[in-house]
DRENSE-147188 format. One record per residue: residue number from 0; residue in one letter; x, y, z of N, C-alpha, C in turn. Coordinates in nm, 4 decimals, m for minus. Layout:
<nodes>
+-----+------+----------+----------+----------+----------+----------+----------+----------+----------+----------+
! seq ! type !     n_c1 !     n_c2 !     n_c3 !    ca_c1 !    ca_c2 !    ca_c3 !     c_c1 !     c_c2 !     c_c3 !
+-----+------+----------+----------+----------+----------+----------+----------+----------+----------+----------+
! NUM !    a !        X !        Y !        Z !        X !        Y !        Z !        X !        Y !        Z !
...
+-----+------+----------+----------+----------+----------+----------+----------+----------+----------+----------+
</nodes>
This chain:
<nodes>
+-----+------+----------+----------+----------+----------+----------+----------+----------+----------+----------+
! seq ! type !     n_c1 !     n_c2 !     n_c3 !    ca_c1 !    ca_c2 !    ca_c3 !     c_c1 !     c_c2 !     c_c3 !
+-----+------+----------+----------+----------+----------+----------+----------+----------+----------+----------+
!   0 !    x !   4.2200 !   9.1884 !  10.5987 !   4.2729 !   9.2639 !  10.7111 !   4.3677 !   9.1767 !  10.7928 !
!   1 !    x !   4.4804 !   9.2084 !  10.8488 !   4.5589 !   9.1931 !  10.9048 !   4.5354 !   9.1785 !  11.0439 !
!   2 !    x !   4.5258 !   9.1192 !  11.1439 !   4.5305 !   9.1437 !  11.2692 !   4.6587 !   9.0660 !  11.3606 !
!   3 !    x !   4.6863 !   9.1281 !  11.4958 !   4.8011 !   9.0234 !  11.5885 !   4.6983 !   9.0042 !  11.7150 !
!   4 !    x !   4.7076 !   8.9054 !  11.7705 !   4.6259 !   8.8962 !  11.8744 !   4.7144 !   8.8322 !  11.9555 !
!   5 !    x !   4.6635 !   8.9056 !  12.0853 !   4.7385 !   8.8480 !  12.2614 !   4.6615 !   8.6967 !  12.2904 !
!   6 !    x !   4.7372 !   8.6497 !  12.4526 !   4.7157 !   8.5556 !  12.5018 !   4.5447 !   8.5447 !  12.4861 !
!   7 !    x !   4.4830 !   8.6573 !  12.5936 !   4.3806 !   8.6596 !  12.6714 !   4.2774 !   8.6495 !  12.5246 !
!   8 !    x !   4.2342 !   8.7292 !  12.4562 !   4.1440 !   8.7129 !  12.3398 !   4.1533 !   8.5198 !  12.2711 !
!   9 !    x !   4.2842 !   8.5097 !  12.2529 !   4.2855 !   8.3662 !  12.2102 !   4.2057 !   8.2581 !  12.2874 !
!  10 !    x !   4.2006 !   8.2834 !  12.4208 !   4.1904 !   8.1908 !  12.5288 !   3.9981 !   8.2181 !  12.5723 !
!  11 !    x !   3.9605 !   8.3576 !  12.5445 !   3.8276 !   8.3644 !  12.5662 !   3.7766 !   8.3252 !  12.4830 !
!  12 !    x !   3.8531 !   8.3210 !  12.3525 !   3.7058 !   8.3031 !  12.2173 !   3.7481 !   8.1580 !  12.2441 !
!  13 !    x !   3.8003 !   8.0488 !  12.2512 !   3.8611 !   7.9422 !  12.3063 !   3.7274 !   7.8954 !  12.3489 !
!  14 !    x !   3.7178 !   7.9702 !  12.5205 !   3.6397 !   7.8953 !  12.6034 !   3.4902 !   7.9007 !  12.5736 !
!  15 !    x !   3.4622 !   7.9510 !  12.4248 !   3.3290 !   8.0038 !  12.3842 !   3.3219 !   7.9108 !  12.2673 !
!  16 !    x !   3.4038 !   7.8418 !  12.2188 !   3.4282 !   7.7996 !  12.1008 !   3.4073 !   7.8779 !  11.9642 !
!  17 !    x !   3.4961 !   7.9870 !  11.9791 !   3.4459 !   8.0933 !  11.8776 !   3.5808 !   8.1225 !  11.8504 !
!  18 !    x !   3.6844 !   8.0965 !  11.8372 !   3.8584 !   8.1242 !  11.7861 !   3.8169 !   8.1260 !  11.6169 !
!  19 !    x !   3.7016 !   8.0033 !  11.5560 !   3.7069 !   8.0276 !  11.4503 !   3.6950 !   8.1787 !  11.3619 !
!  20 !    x !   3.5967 !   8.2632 !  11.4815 !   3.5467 !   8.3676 !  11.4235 !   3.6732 !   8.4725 !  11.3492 !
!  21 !    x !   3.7870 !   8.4611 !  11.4481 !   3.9198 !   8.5171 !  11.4204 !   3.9400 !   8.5194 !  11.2399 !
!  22 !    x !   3.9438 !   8.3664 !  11.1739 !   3.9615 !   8.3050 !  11.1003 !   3.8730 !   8.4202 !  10.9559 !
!  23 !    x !   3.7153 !   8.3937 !  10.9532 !   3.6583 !   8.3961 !  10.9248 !   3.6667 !   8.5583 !  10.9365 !
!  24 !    x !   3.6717 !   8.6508 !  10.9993 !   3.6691 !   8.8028 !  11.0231 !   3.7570 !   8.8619 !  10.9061 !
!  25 !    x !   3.9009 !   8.7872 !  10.9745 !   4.0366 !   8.8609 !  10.9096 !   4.0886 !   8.7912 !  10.7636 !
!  26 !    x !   4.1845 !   8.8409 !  10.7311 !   4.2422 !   8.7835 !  10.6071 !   4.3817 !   8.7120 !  10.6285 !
!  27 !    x !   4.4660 !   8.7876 !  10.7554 !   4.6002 !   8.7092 !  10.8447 !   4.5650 !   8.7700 !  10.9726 !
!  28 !    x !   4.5672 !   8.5987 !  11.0766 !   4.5522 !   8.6496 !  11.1941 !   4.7448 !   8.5794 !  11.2427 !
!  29 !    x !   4.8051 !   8.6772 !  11.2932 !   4.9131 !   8.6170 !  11.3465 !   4.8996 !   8.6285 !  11.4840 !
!  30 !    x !   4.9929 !   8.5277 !  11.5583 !   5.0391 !   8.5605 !  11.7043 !   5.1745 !   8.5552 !  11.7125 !
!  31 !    x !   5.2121 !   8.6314 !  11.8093 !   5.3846 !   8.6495 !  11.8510 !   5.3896 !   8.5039 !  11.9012 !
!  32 !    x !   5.4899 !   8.4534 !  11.8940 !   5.5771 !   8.3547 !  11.9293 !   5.5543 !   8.3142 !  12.0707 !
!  33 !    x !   5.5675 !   8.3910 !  12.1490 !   5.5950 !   8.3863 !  12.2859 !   5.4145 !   8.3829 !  12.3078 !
!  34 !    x !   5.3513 !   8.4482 !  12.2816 !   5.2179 !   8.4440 !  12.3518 !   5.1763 !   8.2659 !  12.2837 !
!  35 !    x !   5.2339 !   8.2024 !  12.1390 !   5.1912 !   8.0972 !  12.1909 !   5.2717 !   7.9867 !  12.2343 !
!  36 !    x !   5.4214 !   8.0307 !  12.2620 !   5.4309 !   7.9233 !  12.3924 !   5.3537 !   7.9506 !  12.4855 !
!  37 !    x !   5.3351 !   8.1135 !  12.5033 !   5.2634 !   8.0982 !  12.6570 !   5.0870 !   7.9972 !  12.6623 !
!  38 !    x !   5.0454 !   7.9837 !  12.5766 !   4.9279 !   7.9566 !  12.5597 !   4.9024 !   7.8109 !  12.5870 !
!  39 !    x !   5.0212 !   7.7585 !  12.4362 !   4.9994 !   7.6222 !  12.3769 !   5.1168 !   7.5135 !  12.4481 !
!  40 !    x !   5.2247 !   7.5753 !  12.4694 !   5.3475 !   7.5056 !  12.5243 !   5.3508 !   7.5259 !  12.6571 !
!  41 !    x !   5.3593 !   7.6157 !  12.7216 !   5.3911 !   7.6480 !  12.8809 !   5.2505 !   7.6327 !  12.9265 !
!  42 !    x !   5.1498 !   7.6453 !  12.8739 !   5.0208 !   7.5921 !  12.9366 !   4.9264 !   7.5249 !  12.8646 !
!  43 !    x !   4.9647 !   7.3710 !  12.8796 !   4.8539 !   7.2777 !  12.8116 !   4.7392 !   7.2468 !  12.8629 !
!  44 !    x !   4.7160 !   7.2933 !  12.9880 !   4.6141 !   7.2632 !  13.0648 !   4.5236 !   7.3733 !  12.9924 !
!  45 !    x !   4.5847 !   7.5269 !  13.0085 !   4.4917 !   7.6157 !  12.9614 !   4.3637 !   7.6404 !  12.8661 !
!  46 !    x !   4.3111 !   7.6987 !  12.9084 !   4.1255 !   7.6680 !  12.7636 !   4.2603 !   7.7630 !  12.6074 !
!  47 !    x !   4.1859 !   7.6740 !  12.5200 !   4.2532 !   7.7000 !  12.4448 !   4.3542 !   7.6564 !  12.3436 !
!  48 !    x !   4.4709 !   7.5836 !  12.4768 !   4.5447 !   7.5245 !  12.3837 !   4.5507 !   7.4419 !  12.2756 !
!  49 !    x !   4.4612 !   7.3422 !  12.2833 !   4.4503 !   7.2697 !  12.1633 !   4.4126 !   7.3218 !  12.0530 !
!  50 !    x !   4.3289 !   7.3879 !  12.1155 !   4.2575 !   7.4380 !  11.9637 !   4.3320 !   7.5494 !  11.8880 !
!  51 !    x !   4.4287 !   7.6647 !  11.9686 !   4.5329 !   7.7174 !  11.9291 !   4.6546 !   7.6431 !  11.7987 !
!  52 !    x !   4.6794 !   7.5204 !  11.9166 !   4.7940 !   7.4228 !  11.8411 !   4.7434 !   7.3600 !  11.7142 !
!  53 !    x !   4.5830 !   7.3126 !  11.7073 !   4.5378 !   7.3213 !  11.5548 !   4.5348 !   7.3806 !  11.4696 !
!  54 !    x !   4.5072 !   7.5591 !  11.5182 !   4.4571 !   7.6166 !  11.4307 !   4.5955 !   7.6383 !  11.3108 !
!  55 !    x !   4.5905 !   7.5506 !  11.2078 !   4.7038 !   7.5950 !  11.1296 !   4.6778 !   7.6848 !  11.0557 !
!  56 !    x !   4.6037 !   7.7560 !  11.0222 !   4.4899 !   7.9462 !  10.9770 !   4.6245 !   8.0253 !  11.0800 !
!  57 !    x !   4.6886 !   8.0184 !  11.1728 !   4.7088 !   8.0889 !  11.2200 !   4.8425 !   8.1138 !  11.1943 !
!  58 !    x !   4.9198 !   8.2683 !  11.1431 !   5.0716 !   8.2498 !  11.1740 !   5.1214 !   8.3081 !  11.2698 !
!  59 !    x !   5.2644 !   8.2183 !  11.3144 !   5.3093 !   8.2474 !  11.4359 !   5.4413 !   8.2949 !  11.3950 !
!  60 !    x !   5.4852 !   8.4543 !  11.4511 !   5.6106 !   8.4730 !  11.4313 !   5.6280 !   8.5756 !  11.5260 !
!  61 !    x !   5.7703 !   8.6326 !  11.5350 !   5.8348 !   8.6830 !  11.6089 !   5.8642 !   8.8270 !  11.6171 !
!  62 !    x !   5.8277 !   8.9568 !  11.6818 !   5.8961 !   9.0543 !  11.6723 !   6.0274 !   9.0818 !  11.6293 !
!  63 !    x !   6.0714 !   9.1813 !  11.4523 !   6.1639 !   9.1916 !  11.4238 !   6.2660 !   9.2817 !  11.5108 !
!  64 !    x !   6.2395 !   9.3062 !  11.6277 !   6.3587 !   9.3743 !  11.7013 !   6.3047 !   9.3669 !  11.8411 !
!  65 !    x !   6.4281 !   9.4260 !  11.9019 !   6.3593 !   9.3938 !  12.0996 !   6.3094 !   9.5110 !  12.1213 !
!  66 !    x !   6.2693 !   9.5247 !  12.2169 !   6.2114 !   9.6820 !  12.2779 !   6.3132 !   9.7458 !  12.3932 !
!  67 !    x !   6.2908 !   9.8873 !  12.3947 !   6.3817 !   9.9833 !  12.4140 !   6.3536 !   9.9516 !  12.5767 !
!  68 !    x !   6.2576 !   9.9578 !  12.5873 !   6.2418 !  10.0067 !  12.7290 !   6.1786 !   9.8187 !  12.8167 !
!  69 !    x !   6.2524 !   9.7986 !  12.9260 !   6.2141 !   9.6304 !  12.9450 !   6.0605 !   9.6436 !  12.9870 !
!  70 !    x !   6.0175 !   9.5313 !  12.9325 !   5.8461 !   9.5187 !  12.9870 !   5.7627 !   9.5595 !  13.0643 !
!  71 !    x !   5.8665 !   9.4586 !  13.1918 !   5.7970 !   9.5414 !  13.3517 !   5.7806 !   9.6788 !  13.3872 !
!  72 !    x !   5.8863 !   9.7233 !  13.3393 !   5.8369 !   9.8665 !  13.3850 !   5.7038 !   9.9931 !  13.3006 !
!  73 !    x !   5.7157 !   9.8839 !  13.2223 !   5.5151 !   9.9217 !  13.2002 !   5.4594 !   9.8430 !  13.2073 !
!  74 !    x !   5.4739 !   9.7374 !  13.2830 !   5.3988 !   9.6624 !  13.3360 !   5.2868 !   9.5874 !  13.2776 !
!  75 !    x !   5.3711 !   9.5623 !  13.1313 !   5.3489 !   9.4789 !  13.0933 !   5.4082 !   9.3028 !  13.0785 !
!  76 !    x !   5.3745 !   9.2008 !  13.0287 !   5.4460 !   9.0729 !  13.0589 !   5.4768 !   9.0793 !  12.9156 !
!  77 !    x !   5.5535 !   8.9639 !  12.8868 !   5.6620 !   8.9146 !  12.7733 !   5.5198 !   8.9439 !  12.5804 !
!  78 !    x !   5.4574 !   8.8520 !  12.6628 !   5.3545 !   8.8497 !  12.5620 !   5.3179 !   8.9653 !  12.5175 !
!  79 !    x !   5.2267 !   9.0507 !  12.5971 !   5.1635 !   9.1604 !  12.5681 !   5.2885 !   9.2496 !  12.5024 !
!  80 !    x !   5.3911 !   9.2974 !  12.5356 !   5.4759 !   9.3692 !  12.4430 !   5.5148 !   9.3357 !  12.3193 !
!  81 !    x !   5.5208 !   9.1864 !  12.3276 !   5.4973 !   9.1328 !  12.1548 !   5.4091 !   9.1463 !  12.0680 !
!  82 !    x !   5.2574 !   9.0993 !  12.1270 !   5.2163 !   9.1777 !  12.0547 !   5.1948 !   9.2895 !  12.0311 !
!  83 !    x !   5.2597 !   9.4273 !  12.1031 !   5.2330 !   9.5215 !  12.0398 !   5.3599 !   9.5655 !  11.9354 !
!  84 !    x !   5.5026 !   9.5154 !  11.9641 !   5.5614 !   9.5336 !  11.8641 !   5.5881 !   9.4781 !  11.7472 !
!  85 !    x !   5.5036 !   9.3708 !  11.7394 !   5.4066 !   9.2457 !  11.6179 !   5.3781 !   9.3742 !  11.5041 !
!  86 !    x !   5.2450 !   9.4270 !  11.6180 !   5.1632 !   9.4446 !  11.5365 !   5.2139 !   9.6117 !  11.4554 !
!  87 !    x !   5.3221 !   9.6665 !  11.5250 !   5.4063 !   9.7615 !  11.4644 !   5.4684 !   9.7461 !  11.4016 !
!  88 !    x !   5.5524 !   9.6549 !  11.3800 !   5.6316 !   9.5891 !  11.2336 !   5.5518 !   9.5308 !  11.1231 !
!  89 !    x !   5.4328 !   9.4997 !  11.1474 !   5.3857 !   9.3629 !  11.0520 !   5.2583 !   9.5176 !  10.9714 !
!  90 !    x !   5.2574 !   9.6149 !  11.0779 !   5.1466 !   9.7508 !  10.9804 !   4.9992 !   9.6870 !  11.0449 !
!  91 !    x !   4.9627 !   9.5907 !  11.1189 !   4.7923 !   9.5486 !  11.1691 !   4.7204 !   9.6485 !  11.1250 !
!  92 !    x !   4.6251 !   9.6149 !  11.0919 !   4.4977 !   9.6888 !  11.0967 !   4.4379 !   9.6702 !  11.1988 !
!  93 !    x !   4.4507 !   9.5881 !  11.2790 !   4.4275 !   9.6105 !  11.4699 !   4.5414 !   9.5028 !  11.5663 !
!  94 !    x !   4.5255 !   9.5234 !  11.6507 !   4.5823 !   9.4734 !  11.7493 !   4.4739 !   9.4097 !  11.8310 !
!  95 !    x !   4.4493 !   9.3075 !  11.8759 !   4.3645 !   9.2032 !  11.9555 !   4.4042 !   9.1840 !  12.0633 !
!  96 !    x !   4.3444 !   9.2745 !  12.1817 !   4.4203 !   9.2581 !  12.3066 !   4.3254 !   9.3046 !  12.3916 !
!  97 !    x !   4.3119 !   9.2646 !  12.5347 !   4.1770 !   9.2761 !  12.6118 !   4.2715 !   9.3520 !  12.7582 !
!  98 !    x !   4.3508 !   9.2660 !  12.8153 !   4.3995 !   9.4010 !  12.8832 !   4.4276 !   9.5211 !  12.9260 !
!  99 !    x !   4.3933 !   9.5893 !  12.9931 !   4.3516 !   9.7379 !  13.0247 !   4.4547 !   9.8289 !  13.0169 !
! 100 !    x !   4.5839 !   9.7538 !  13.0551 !   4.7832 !   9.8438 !  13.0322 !   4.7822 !   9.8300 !  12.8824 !
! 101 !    x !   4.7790 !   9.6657 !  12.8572 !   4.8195 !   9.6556 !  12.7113 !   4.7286 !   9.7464 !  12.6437 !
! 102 !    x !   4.6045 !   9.7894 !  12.6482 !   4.5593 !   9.8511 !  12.5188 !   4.5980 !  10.0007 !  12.5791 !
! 103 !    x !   4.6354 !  10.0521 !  12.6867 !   4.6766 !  10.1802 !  12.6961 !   4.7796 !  10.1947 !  12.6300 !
! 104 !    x !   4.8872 !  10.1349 !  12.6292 !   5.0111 !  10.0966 !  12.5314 !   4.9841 !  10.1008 !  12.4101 !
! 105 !    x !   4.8933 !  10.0216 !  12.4105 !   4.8462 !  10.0582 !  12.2322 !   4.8129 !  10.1867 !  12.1942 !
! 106 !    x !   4.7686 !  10.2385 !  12.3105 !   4.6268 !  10.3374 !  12.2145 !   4.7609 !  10.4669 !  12.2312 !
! 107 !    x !   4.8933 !  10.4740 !  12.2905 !   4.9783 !  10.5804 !  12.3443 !   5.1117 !  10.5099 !  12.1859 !
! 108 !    x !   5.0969 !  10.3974 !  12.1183 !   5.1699 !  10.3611 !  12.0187 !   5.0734 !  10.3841 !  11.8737 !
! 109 !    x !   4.9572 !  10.4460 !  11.9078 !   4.8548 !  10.4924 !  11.8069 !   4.8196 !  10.3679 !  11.6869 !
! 110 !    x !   4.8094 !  10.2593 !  11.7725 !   4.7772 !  10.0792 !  11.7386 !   4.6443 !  10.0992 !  11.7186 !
! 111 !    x !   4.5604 !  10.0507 !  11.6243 !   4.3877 !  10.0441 !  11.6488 !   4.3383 !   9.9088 !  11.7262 !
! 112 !    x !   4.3126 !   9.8981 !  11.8449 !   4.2720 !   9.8286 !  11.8908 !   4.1017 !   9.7500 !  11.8598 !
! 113 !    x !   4.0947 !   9.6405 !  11.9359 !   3.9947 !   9.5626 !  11.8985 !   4.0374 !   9.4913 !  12.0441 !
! 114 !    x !   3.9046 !   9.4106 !  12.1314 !   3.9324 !   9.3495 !  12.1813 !   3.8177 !   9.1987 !  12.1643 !
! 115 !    x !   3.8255 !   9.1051 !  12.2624 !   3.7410 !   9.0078 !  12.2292 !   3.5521 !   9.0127 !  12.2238 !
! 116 !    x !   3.5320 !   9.1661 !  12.3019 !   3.4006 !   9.1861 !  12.2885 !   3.3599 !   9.2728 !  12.1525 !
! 117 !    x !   3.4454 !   9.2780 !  12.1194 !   3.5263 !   9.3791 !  11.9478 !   3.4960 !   9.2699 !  11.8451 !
! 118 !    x !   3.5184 !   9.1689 !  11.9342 !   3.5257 !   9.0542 !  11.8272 !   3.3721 !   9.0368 !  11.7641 !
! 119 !    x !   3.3218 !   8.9772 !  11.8655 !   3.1647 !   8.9433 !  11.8842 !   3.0844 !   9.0209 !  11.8022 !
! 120 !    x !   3.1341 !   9.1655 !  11.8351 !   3.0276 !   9.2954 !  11.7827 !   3.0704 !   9.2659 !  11.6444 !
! 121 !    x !   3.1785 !   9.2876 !  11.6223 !   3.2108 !   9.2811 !  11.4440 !   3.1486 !   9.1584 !  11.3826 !
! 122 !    x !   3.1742 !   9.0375 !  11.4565 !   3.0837 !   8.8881 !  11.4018 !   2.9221 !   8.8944 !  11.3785 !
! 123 !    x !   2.8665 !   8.9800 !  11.4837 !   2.7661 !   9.0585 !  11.4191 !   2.6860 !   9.1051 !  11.3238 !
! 124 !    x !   2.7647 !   9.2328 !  11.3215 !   2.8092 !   9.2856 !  11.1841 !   2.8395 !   9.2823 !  11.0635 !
! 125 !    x !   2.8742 !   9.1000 !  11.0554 !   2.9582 !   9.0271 !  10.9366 !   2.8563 !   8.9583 !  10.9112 !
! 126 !    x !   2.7472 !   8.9085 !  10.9745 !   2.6359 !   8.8147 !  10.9778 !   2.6854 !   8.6868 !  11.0265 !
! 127 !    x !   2.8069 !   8.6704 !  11.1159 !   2.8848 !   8.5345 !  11.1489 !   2.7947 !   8.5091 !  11.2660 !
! 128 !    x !   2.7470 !   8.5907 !  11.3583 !   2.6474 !   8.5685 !  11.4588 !   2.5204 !   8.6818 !  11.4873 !
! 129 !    x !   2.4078 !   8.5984 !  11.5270 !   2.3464 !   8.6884 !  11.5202 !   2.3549 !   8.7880 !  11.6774 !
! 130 !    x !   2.2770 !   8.8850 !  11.6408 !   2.2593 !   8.9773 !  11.7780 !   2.2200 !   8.9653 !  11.9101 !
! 131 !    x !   2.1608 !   8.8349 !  11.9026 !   2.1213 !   8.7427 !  11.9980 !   2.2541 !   8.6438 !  12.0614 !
! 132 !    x !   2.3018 !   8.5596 !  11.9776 !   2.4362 !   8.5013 !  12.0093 !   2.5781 !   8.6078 !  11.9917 !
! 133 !    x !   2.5599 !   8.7103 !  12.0212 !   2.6660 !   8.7519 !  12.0350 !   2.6761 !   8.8579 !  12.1921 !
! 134 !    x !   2.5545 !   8.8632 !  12.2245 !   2.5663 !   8.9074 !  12.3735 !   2.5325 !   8.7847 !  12.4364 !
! 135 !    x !   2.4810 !   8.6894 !  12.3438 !   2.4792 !   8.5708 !  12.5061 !   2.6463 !   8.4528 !  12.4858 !
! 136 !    x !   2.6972 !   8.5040 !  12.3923 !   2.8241 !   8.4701 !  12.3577 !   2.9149 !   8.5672 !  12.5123 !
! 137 !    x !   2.9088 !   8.6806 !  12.5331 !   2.9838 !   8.7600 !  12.5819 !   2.9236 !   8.7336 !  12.7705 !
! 138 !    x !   2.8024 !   8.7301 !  12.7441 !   2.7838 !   8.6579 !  12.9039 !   2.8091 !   8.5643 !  12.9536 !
! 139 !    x !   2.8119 !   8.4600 !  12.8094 !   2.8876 !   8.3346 !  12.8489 !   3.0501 !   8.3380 !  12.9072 !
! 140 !    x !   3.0902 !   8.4323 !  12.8387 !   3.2757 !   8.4341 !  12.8611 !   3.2517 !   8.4955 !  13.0279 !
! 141 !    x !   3.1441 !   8.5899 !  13.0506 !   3.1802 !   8.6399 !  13.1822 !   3.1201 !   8.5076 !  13.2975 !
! 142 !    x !   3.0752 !   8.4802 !  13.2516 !   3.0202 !   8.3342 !  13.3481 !   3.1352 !   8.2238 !  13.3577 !
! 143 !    x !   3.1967 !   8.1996 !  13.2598 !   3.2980 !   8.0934 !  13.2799 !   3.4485 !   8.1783 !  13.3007 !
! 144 !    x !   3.4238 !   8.2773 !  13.3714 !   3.5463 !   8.3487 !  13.4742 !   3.6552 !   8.4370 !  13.3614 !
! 145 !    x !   3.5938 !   8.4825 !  13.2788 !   3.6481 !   8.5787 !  13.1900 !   3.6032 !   8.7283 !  13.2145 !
! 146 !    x !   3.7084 !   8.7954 !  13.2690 !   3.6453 !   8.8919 !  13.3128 !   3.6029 !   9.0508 !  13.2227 !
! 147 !    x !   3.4665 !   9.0804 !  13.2659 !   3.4018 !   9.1698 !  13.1180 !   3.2949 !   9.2634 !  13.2488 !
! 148 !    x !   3.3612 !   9.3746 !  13.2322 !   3.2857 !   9.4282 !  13.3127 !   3.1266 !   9.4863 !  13.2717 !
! 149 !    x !   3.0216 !   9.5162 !  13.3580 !   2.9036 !   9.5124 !  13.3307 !   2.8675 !   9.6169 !  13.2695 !
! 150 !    x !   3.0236 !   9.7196 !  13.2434 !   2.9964 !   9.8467 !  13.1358 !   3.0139 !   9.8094 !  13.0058 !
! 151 !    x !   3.1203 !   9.7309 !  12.9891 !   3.1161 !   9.7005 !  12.8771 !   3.0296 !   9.5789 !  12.7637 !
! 152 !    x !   2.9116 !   9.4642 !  12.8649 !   2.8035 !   9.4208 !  12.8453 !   2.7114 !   9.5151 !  12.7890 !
! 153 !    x !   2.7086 !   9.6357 !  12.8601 !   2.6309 !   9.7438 !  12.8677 !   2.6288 !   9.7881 !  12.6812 !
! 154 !    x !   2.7191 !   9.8469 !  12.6931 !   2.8060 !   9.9200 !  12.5425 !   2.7488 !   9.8188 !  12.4458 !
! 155 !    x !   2.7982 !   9.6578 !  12.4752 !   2.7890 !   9.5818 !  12.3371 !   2.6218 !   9.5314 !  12.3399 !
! 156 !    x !   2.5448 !   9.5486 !  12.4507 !   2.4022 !   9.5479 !  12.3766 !   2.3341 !   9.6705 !  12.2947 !
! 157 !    x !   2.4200 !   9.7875 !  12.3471 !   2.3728 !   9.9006 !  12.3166 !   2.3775 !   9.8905 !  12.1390 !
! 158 !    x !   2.5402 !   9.8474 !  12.1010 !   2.6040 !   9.8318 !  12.0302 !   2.4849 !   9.7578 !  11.8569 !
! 159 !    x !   2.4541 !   9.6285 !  11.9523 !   2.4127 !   9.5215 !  11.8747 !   2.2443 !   9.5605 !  11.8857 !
! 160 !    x !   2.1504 !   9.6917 !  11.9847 !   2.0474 !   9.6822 !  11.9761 !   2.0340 !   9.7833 !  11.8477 !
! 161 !    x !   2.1260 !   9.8451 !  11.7697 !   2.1381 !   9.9605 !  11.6622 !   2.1880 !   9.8767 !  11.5326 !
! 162 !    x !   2.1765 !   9.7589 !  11.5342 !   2.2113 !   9.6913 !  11.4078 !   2.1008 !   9.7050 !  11.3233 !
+-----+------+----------+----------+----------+----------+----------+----------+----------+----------+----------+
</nodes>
């Protein structure tokens, strides 16, 4: 399977030490260009970067055309429109994006989304973690200032208590 993934997913499974799971899930995980300067180049401080700039599993390329309509005014940033017109040229079998505009964008460009608590549940699922480490995986991201609201905690125990 194919996937493109945004800034924010890169940077949570990052601060969890779980980017490998990306690896291990999919068959090509790419990122747009720009989400990893934004990540790895324009922010070295950021959780993430290094382990981004290692991951050589990962390809990095560029949207084959610009977009019609400029970013801001859907209010989205540079990144997030890449990856969604990534993941429209390249055919994804999901799009990896945690943002609440960006996946409305998606879901109105009829993109199958996945986000980083998407991630977890599917790692699950795969036997990459168990049902136990994958909601205390997701409380962990909300504890170290990743924000996951307590509905969607909700959903992914519900999720992982039906395995």
């Amino acid at each position: 399977m194919r996937v493109v993934v945004d800034a924010g997913p890169l940077i949570a499974l990052s601060v969890i030490n779980r980017l490998d799971l990306l690896q291990q899930l999919f068959s090509e995980v790419i990122v747009p260009r720009t989400v990893y300067q934004e990540v790895v180049e324009q922010g070295p401080d950021l959780p993430g970067a290094t382990t981004l700039a290692r991951a050589d599993w990962i390809r990095i390329q560029s949207p084959q055309g610009e977009a019609s309509i400029e970013p801001l005014l859907l209010g989205l940033d540079r990144g997030e429109l890449d990856t969604l017109l990534l993941a429209r040229d390249t055919d994804a079998d999901w799009v990896i994006i945690d943002e609440r505009l960006g996946r409305r964008v998606a879901n109105a460009l009829r993109l199958p989304i996945k986000g980083t608590v998407g991630i977890l549940l599917a790692a699950a699922h795969a036997k990459l973690l168990t049902k136990t480490e994958a909601l205390t995986d997701a409380r962990l991201l909300a504890e170290r200032g990743i924000r996951i609201s307590a509905r969607v905690l909700d959903w992914l125990e519900a999720e992982l208590s039906s395995l």
